[in-house]
FITITI-660350 format. One line per 5 residues: their letters; for each residue x, y, z of N, C-alpha, C, CB. Coordinates in Angstrom, 1 decimal. Glycine has a CB too. Layout:
! residues N
a = X,Y,Z,X,Y,Z,X,Y,Z,X,Y,Z  ...
END
This chain:
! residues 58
xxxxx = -53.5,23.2,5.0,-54.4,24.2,5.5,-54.7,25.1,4.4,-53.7,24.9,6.7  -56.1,25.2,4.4,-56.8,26.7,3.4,-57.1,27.4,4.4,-58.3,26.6,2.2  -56.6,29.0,4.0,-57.1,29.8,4.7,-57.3,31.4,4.2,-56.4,29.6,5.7  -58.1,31.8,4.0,-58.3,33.3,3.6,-57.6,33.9,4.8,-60.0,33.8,3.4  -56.8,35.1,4.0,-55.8,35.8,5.3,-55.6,36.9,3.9,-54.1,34.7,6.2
xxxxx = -55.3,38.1,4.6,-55.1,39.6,4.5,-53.2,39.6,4.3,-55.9,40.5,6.3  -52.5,39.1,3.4,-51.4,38.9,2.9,-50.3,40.0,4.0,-51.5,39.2,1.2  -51.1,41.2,3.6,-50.6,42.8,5.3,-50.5,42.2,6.4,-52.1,44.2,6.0  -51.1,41.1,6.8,-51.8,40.7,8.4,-50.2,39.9,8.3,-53.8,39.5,8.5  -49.9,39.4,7.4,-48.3,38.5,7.5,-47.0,39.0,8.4,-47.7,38.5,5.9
xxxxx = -47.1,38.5,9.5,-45.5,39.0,10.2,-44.0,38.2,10.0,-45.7,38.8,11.8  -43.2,38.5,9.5,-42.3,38.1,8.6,-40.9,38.3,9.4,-42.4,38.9,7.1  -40.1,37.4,10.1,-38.9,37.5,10.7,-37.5,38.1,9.8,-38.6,36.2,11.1  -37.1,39.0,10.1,-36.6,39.7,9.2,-34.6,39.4,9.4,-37.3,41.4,9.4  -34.7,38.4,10.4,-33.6,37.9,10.4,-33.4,36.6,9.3,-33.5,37.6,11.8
xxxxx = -34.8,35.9,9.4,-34.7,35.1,8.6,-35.3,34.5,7.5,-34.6,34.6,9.1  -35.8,35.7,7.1,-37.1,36.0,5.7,-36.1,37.1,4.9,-39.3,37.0,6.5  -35.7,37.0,3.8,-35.3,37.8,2.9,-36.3,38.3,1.9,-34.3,37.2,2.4  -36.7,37.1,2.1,-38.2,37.7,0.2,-39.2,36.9,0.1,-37.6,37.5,-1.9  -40.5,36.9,0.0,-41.6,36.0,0.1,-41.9,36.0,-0.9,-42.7,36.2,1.0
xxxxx = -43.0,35.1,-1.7,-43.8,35.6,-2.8,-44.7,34.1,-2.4,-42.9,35.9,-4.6  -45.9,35.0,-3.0,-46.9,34.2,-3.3,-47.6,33.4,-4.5,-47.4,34.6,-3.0  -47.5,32.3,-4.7,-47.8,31.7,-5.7,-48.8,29.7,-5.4,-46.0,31.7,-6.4  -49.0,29.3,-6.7,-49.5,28.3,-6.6,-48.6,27.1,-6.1,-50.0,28.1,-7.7  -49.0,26.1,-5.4,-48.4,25.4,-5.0,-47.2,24.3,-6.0,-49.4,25.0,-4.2
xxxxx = -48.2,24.4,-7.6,-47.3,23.6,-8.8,-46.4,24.2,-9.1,-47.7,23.4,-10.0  -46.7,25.7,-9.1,-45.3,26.7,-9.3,-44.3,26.7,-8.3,-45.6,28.1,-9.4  -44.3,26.7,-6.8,-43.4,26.0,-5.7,-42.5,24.9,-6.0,-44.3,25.3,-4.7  -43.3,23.8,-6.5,-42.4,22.6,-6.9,-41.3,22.4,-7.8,-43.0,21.9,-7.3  -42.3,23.5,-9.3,-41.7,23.2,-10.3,-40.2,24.0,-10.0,-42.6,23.5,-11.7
xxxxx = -40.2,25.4,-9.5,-39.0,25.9,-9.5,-38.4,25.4,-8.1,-39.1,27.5,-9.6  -38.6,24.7,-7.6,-37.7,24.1,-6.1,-37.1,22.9,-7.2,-39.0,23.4,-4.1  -37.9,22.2,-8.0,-37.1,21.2,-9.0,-35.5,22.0,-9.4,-38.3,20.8,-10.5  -35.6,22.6,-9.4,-34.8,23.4,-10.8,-33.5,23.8,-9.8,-35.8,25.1,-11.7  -32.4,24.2,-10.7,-31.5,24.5,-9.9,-31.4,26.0,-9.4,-30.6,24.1,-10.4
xxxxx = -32.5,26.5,-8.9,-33.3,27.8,-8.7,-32.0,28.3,-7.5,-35.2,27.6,-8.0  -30.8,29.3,-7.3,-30.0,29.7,-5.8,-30.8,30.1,-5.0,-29.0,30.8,-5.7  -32.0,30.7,-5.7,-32.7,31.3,-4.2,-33.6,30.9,-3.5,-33.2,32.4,-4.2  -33.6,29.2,-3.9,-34.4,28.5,-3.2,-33.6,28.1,-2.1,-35.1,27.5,-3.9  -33.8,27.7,-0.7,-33.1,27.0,-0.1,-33.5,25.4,0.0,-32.9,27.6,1.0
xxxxx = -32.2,24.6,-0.3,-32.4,23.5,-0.5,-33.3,22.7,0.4,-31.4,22.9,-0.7  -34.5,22.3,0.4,-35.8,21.8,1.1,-36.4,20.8,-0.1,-36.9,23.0,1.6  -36.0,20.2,-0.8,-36.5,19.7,-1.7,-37.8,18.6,-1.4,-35.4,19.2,-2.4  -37.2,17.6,-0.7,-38.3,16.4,0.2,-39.6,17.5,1.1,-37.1,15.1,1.7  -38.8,18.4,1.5,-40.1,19.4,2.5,-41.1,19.5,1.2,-39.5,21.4,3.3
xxxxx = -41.0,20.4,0.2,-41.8,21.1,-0.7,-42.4,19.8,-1.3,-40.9,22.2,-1.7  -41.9,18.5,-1.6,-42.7,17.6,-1.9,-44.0,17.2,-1.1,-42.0,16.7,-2.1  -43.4,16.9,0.2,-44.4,17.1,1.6,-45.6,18.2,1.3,-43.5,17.8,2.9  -44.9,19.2,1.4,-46.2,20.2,0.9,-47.1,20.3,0.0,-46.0,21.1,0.9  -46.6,19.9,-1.1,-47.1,19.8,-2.5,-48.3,18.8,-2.2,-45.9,19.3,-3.7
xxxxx = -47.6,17.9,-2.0,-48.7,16.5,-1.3,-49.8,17.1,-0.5,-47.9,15.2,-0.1  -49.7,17.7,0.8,-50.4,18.1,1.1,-51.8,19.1,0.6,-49.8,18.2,1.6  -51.1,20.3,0.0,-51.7,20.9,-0.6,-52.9,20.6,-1.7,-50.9,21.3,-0.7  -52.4,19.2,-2.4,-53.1,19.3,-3.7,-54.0,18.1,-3.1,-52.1,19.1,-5.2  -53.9,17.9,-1.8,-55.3,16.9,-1.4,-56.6,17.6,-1.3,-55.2,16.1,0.0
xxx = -57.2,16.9,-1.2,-58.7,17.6,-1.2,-58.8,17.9,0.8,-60.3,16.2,-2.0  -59.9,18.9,0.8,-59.4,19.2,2.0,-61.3,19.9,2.4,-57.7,20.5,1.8  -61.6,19.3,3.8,-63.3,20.0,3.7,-62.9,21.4,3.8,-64.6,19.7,5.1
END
């Protein structure tokens, strides 16, 4: 999904959101590759998404 959105407009569960950031989807991968702690291990998800993301899309 592409979508212009107001980053403020973001409602964030604060039980289970510690820290967001926003970035490109290559940068997602490359540090979910890595032995990054403050990723949580989702490795096959983020590939999922990566896939998704970098399709073309109308």
């Amino acid at each position: 999904m592409r979508k212009n959105l107001n980053l403020n407009d973001l409602v964030l569960q604060n039980e289970e959101v510690s820290e967001v950031a926003w970035m490109p989807a290559s940068k997602l991968l490359e540090l979910a590759k890595g032995e990054d702690e403050t990723f949580v291990d989702r490795r096959e998800e983020y590939k999922k998404l990566y896939e998704i993301l970098k399709s073309p899309h109308p």
